[in-house]
N, C-alpha and C positions, 0 to 999 in steps of 0.2 A: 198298959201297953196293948195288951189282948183286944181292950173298949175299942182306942184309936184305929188298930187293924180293922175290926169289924166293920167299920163307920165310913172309912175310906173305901174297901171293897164294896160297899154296900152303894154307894156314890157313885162308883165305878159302874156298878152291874144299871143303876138306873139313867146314867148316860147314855148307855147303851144302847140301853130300851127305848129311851125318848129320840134318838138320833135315827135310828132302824140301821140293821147291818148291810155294808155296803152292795154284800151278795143280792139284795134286795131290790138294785136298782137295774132292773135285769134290761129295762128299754132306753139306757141312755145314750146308744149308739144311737139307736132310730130317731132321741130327741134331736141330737146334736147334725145329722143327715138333714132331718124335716125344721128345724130353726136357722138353716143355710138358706134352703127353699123362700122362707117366711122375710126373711132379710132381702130378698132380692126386690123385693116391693117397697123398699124404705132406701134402694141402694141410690147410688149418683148416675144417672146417664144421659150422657151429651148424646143428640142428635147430631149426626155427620153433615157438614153442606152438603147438599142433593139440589141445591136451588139451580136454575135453569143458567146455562151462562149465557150474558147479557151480550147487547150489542159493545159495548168496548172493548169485550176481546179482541175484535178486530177492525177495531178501526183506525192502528196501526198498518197491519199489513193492505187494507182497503186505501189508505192514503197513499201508499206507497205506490198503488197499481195505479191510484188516477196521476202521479209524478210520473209515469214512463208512458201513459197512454198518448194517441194520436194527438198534438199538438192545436188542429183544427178544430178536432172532436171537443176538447179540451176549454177551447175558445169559448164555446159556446155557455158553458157553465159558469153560475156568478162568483164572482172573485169576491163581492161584500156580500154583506147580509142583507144591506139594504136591496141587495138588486136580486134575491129569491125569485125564481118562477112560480113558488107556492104561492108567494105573496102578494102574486103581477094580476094584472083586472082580467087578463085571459084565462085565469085557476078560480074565478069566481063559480063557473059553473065547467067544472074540470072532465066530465065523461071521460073519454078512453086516452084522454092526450099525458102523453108519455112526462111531459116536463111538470106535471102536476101530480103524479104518483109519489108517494113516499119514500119509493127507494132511490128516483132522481131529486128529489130534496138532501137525501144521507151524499149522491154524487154531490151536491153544492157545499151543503159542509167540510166534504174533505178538501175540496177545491177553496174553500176560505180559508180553510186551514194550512192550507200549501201556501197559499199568496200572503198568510199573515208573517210566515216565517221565511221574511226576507234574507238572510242572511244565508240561510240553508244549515239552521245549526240542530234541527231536529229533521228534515229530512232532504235528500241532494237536490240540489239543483239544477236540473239535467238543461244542458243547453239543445235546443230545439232541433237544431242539425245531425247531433248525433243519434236523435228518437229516430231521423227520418232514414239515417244510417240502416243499414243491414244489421248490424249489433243492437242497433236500438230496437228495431221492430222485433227481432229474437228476442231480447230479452223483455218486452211487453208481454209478450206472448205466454213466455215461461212465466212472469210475473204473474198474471191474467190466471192460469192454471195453478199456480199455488194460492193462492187466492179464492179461486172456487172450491180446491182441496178443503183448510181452514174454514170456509162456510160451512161443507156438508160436514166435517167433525165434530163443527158444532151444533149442528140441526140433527143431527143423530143422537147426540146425548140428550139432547133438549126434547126429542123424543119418548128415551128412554126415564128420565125425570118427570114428564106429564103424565106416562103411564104410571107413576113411582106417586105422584102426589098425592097425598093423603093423610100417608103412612107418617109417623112422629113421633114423637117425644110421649105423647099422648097415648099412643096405641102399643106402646112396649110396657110401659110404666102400670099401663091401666089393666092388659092384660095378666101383670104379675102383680098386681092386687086381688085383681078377681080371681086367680089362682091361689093368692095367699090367704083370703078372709072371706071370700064368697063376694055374690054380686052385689049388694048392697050397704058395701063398705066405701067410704073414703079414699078414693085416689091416693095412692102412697102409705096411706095408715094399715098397721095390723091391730089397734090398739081394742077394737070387736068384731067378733066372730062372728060373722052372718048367717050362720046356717042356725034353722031351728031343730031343737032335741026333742024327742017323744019320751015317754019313760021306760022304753026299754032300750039298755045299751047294745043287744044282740042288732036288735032293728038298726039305729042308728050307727052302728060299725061294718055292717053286710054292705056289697054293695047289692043299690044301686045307689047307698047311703056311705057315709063313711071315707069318701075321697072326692066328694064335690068342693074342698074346697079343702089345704095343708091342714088349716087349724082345726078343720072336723076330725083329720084323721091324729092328731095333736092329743086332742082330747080321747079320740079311742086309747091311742097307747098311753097315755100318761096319765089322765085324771084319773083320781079313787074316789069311789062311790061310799055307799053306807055298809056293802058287806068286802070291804076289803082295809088292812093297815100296814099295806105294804108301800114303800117309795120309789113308784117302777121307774122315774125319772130322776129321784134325787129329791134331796127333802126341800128344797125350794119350788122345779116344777110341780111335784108328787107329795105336799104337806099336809099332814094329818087333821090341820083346822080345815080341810077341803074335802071332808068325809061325809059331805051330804048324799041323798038320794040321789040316785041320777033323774034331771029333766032338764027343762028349758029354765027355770026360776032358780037353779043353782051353777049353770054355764057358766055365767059370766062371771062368778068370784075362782071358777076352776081353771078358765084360760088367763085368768090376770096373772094368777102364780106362772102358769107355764110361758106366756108371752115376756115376764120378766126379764124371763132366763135368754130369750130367745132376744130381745128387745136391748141386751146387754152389751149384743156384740159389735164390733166395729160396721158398718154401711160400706157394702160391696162400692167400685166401680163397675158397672153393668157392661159386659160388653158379650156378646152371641154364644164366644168361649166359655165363660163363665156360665152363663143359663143353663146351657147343653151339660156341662161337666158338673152342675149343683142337682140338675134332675135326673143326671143317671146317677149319681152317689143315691139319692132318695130310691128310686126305684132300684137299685139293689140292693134295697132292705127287705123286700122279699124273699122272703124264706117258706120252703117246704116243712108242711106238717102233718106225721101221721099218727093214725091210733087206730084202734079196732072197730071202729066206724068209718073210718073211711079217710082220707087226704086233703088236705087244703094246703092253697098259698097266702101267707099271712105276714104282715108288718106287725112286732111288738111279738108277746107272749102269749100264747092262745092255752084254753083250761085243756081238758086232757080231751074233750070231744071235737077240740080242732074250733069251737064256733068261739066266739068273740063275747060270750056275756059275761054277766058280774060276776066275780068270782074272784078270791082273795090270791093276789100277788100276779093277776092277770090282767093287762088290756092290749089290743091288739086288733086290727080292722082286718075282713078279711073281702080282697078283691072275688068276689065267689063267682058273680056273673060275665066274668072275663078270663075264667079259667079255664084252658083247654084238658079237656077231658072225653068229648067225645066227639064224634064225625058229623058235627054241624058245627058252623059259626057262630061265636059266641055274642051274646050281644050286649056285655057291660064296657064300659071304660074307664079308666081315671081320669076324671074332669079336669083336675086342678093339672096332670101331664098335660093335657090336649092346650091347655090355656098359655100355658109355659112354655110348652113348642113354639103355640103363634106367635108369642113374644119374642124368641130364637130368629123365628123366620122372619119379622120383622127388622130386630136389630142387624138382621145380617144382610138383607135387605138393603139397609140403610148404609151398612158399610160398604158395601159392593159397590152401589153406585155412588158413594163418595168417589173410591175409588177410580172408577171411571171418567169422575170429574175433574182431577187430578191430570188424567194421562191427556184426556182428549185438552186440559188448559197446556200440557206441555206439549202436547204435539204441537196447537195451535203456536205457539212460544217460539220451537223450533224451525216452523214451516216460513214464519215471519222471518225471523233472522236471516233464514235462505235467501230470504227476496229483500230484504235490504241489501245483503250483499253484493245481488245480484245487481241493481241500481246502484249501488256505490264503485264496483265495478266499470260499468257503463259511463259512470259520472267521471272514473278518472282516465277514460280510454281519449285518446288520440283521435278527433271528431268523431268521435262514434266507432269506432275501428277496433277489433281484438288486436291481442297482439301479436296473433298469427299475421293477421294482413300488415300491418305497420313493419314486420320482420320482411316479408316479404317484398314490400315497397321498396325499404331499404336495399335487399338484395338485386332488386332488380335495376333499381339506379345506379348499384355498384357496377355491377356485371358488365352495365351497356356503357359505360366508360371507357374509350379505349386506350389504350397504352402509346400516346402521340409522341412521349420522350424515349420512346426508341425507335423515329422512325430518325432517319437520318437524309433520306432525301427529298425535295421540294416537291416534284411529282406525286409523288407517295402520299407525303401529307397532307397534299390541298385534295388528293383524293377519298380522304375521310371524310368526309362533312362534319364532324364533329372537333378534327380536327383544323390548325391554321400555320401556315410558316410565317416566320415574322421577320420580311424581307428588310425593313428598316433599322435591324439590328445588326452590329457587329463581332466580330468575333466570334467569341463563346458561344452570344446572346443567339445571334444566327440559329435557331433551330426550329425543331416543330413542339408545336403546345398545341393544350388543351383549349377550345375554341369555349367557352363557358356558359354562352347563348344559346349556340348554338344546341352544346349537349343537355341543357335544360328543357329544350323546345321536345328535342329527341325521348327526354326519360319520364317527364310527366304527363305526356297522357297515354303512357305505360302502365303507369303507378296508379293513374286514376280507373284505368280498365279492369289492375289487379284489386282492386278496392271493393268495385261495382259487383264483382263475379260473388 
């Protein structure tokens, strides 16, 4: 019984020992921060539309403006295709004349398009008298203005997008590669480290070393060299078969354990948010450290003198040449942040003026609407007439009516003109009426002057 006790403890105490205790893994905060970093270069990200808006945004509302314009003007433009001005033997050699430009070619278009839809079931079919109306020519006119409105909304963003082109899919992605693996890596891949190692890890963790690129600084804090057996990441990034010398000839078997780990996790969707909010997790792994030599700011676990070299249960990068310390400008930085921002500033970039493209298609959307309205309006008006003047009309035909059934004597009534006595009647009939001709003569070109005004 005593044998089996011994045997099993003994099993126990060499598990232990082969595992390393967990106290040991003193940088897998910093892994876990800087393998978020690493993943954003392998993540999904959709480039936003930013592309230019085209001419069919409005070749709705443009169609509609040449349905209300001058009727004459109107005339002149080809109703088929066959009969184009572009196309006609006087655009052979086109100089400055107007019917051979490009934008009076887009006027025959919409003008084919208007004559192809007889029926008026995509746009009205304004009858020509009421264009010539007072209603009609207002509402050209307002038409004409929203219209040009709609143009510049869209030559402003198409603006703001020519200045924007460039920018891509390509220039977010590619920037948080070279942030994650160095320059000379694989678009999208973290799967090798680009940076070269010396054989000293002080050198290669200082900066101006040490933060050109996530998986340099990966390797400061994680990998174990030959004089250390400690698992500062965990016995998968930080394993004991990876206790070679530090240089460049044993890199690549040190970041393949740590990229494993890193390599495991789910593939972000990339969006500006996220960049911003995975590089400040990283950079508040910066932590103060001091000793009787003096202070530093350090990622990972630094030996007791603050610096960053081999040394058992330690790895740790230390930004040194970007530490403020005294009354001059410092002049390190961390690469792989600077790369990471551009990327931020791109996708956000990218979002913004999606954005943009968005409000100014709804504005355009809206302004349209206004002005078909405004045309259907017009299309259903009383020859062209609001229905201020049509109420009016009415009013005024009323009014000038005069009240002939209650005149009662003959004199009286032939003294209306409007009214008549109706001597050839009897009885009852005998009275004064409404003369009918006569008051129409009287009330319409009343109505036509209140029209005209």
């Amino acid at each position: 019984m005593y044998h089996a006790i011994a045997v099993i403890v003994s099993v126990l105490v060499h598990m232990q020992k082969c595992r390393g205790a967990t106290n040991e893994h003193t940088n897998v905060a910093d892994l876990q921060a800087l393998c978020d970093l690493m993943n954003l270069a392998k993540g999904t990200y959709a480039t936003p539309d930013t592309t230019e808006i085209n001419q069919e945004a409005l070749n709705e509302i443009e169609i509609i403006n040449i349905s209300v314009a001058d009727p004459k003007w109107r005339a002149t433009l080809a109703a088929e295709a066959k009969n184009k001005k572009k196309d006609s033997a006087d655009c052979k050699t086109p100089g400055s004349k107007e019917r051979c430009k490009p934008y009076y070619e887009l006027w025959e278009n919409h003008n084919i398009a208007l004559a192809a839809d007889k029926a008026g079931e995509q746009y009205p079919k304004i009858d020509p008298a009421k264009l010539k109306a007072a209603l009609g020519r207002s509402t050209s006119i307002m038409i004409s203005g929203l219209t040009e409105r709609a143009a510049a909304i869209r030559d402003q963003y198409n603006t703001q997008a020519a200045q924007h082109k460039g920018t891509s899919t390509a220039d977010v992605v590619t920037q948080l590669t070279l942030a994650a693996a160095g320059p000379n890596t694989e678009k999208g891949s973290t799967v090798t480290c680009t940076v070269t190692l010396t054989s000293t890890r002080a050198t290669d963790c200082t900066l101006p070393k040490g933060m050109t690129a996530v998986c340099e600084t990966l390797l400061c804090v994680c990998a174990q060299d030959n004089t250390q057996n400690k698992n500062l990441c965990g016995t998968v990034a930080s394993p004991d078969n990876r206790r070679e010398a530090w240089g460049e000839s044993s890199k690549s078997g040190k970041w393949n354990a740590i990229n494993s780990v890193c390599a495991a996790q789910n593939k972000p969707t990339i969006t500006p948010e996220l960049i911003i909010q995975r590089l400040q997790a990283a950079l508040s792994r910066i932590k103060h450290h001091i000793n009787a030599a003096g202070e530093h700011l350090i990622i990972g676990t630094a030996a007791a003198a603050g610096t960053c070299e081999s040394a058992d249960g330690k790895g740790c990068v230390n930004p040194k040449t970007m530490t403020y310390q005294a009354a001059t400008a410092v002049t390190g930085s961390v690469s792989w942040a600077k790369a990471i921002e551009a990327a931020a500033a791109a996708a956000q970039n990218n979002a913004d003026l999606a954005k943009s493209k968005i409000a100014a298609l709804n504005a355009i959307s809206a302004i349209t609407r206004e002005a078909r309205q405004l045309a259907s309006a017009l299309n259903l008006s009383n020859k062209g007439e609001s229905l201020l003047e049509e109420s009016t009309k009415t009013s005024i035909a009323t009014t000038s009516k005069p009240d002939c059934a209650a005149i009662t004597q003959p004199d009286q009534c032939r003294s209306k003109g409007e009214c008549e006595w109706n001597d050839k009647a009897t009885g009852t009939d005998k009275k004064c009426k409404l003369n009918t001709t006569a008051a129409s003569e009287q009330t319409t070109p009343a109505a036509e002057t209140a029209g005209e005004q």
